[in-house]
C-alpha positions as CSV (number, residue, x, y, z in Angstrom):
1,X,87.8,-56.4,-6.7
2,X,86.6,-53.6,-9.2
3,X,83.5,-55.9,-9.8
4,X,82.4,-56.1,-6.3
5,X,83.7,-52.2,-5.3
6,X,81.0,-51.1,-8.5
7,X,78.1,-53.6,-7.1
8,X,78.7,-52.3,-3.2
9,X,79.0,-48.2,-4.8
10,X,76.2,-48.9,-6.9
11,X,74.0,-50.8,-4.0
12,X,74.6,-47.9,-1.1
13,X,74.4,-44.9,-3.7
14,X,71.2,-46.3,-5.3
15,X,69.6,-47.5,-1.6
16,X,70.8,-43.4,-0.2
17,X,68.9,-41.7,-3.4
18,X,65.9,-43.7,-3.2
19,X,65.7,-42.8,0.6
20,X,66.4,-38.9,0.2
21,X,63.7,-38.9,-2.5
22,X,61.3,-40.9,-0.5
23,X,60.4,-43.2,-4.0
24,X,62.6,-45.7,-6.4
25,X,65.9,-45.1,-7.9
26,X,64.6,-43.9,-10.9
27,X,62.2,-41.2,-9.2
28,X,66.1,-40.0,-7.6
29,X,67.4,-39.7,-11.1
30,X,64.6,-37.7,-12.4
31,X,64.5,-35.5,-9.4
32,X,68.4,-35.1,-9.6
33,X,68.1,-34.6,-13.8
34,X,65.4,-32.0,-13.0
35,X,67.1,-30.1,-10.4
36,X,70.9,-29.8,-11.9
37,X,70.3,-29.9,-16.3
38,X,66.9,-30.6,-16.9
39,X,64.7,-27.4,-18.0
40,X,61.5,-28.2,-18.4
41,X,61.6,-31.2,-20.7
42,X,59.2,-33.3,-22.1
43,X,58.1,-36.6,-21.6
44,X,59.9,-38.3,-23.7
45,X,63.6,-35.9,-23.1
46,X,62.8,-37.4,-19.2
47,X,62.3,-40.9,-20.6
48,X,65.9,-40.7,-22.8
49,X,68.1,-39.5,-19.4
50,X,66.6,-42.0,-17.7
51,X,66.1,-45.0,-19.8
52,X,62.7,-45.5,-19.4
53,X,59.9,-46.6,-21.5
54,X,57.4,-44.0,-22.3
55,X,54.9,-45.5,-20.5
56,X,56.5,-46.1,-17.7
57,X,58.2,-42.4,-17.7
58,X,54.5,-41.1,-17.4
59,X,53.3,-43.6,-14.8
60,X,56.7,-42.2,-12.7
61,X,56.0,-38.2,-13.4
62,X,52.0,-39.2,-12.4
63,X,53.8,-40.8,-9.0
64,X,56.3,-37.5,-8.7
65,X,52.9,-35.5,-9.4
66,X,51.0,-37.2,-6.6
67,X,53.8,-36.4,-3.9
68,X,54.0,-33.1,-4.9
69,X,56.9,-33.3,-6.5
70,X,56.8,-32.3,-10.0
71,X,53.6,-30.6,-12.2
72,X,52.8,-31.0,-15.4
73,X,52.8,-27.4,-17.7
74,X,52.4,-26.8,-21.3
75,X,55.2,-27.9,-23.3
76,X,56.5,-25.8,-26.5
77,X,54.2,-27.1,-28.6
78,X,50.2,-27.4,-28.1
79,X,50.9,-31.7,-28.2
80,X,53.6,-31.8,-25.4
81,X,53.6,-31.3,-21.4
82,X,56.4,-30.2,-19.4
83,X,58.0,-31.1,-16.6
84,X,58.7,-28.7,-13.7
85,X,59.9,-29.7,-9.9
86,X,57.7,-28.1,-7.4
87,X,59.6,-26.2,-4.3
88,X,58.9,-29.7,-2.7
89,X,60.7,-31.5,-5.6
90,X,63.6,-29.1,-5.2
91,X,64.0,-29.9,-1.4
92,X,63.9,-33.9,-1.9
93,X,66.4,-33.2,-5.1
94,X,68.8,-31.8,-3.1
95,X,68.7,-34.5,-0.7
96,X,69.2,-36.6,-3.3
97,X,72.5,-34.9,-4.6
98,X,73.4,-35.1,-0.7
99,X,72.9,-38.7,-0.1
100,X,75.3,-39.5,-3.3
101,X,77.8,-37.4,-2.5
102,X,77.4,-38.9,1.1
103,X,78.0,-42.4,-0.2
104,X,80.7,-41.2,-2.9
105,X,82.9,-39.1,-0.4
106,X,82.7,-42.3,2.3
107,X,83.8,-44.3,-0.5
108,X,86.7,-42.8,-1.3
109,X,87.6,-41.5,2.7
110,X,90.3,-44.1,3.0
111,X,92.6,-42.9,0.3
112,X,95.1,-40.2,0.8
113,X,94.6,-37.4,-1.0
114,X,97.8,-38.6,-3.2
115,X,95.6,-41.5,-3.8
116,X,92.5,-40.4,-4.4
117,X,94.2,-38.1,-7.6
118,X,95.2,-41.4,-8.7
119,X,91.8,-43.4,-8.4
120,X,90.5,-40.1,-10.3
121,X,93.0,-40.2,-13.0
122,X,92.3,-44.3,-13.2
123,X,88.6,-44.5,-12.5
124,X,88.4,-41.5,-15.9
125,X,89.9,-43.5,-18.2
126,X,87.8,-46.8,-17.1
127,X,84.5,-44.8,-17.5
128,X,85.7,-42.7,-20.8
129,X,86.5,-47.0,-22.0
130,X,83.1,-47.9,-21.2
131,X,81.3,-44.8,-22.7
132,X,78.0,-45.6,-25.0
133,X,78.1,-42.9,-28.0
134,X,74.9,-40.6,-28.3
135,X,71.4,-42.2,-28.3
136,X,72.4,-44.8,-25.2
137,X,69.9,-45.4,-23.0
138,X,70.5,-44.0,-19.6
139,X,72.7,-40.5,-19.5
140,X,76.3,-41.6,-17.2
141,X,74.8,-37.9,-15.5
142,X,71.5,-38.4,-14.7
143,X,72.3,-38.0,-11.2
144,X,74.8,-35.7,-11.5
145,X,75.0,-32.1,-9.5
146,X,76.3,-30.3,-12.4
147,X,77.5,-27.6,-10.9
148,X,80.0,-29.3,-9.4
149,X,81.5,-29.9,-13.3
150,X,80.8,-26.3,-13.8
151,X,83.0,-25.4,-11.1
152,X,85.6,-27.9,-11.1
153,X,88.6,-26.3,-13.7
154,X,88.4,-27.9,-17.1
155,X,84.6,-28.7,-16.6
156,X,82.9,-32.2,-16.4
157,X,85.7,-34.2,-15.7
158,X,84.1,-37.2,-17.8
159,X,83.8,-35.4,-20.7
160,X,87.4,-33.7,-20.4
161,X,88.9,-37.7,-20.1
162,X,86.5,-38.1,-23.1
163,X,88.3,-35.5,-24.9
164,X,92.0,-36.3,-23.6
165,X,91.0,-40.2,-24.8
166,X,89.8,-38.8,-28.3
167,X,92.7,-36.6,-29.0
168,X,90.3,-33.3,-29.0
């Protein structure tokens, strides 16, 4: 059952993002990263929250640059670029963060909220147990509205599991 509930939450969350942003899955995440933690990063900070190749990072922000998406400015050095979402960019990021929460809150719509505190409480420690230490490929938050962790008392509720799970 938990098998198939990931595949069918994975499937209609990734199929949502990839229509709000108009371009692949991946092109969501970045547009998501960029919007909510993402301050003008390099290449190759992109290309670690997503997973990517380098190569293939820059033949996505050359895609996100042609439909106006994202430009290219100088990075902190003179040898690196930046990344910055374009007022375009920003509208098809939020839509982005509104498909998956779209998809996330019909998810969970059937459970009372008794139940849903529950799935929370259960679904933390399942995602703290399959955590990958730093380096991973792929950031758990690269799609992400962090403000919502921000907001939400205690802060990013996979971290705080992380920390109940750790003893911190």
């Amino acid at each position: 059952m938990f098998g198939a509930l990931s595949l069918v939450v994975a499937d209609q969350a990734t199929d949502a993002v990839a229509a709000a942003a108009g371009r692949s899955d991946s092109a969501a995440a970045a547009l998501s990263a960029l919007l909510h933690f993402l301050d003008k990063p390099s290449i190759d900070r992109l290309r670690q929250v997503l997973g990517l190749t380098s190569s293939g990072t820059v033949r996505l922000v050359d895609r996100l640059a042609e439909s106006g998406y994202v430009r290219r400015d100088p990075g902190v050095d003179g040898r690196s670029t930046s990344i910055v979402l374009t007022a375009q960019g920003r509208q098809a990021a939020w839509r982005v963060s509104a498909s998956r929460a779209a998809v996330l809150e019909r998810a969970l719509a059937v459970l009372a909220p008794d139940e849903r505190e529950t799935f929370e409480r259960l679904a933390s420690k399942v995602l703290v147990g399959m955590m990958r230490g730093p380096g991973a490929t792929r950031w758990i938050c690269r799609l992400c509205d962090i403000g919502i962790c921000r907001g939400t008392e205690g802060g990013c509720p996979a971290a705080r599991a992380a920390m109940v799970r750790h003893g911190s």
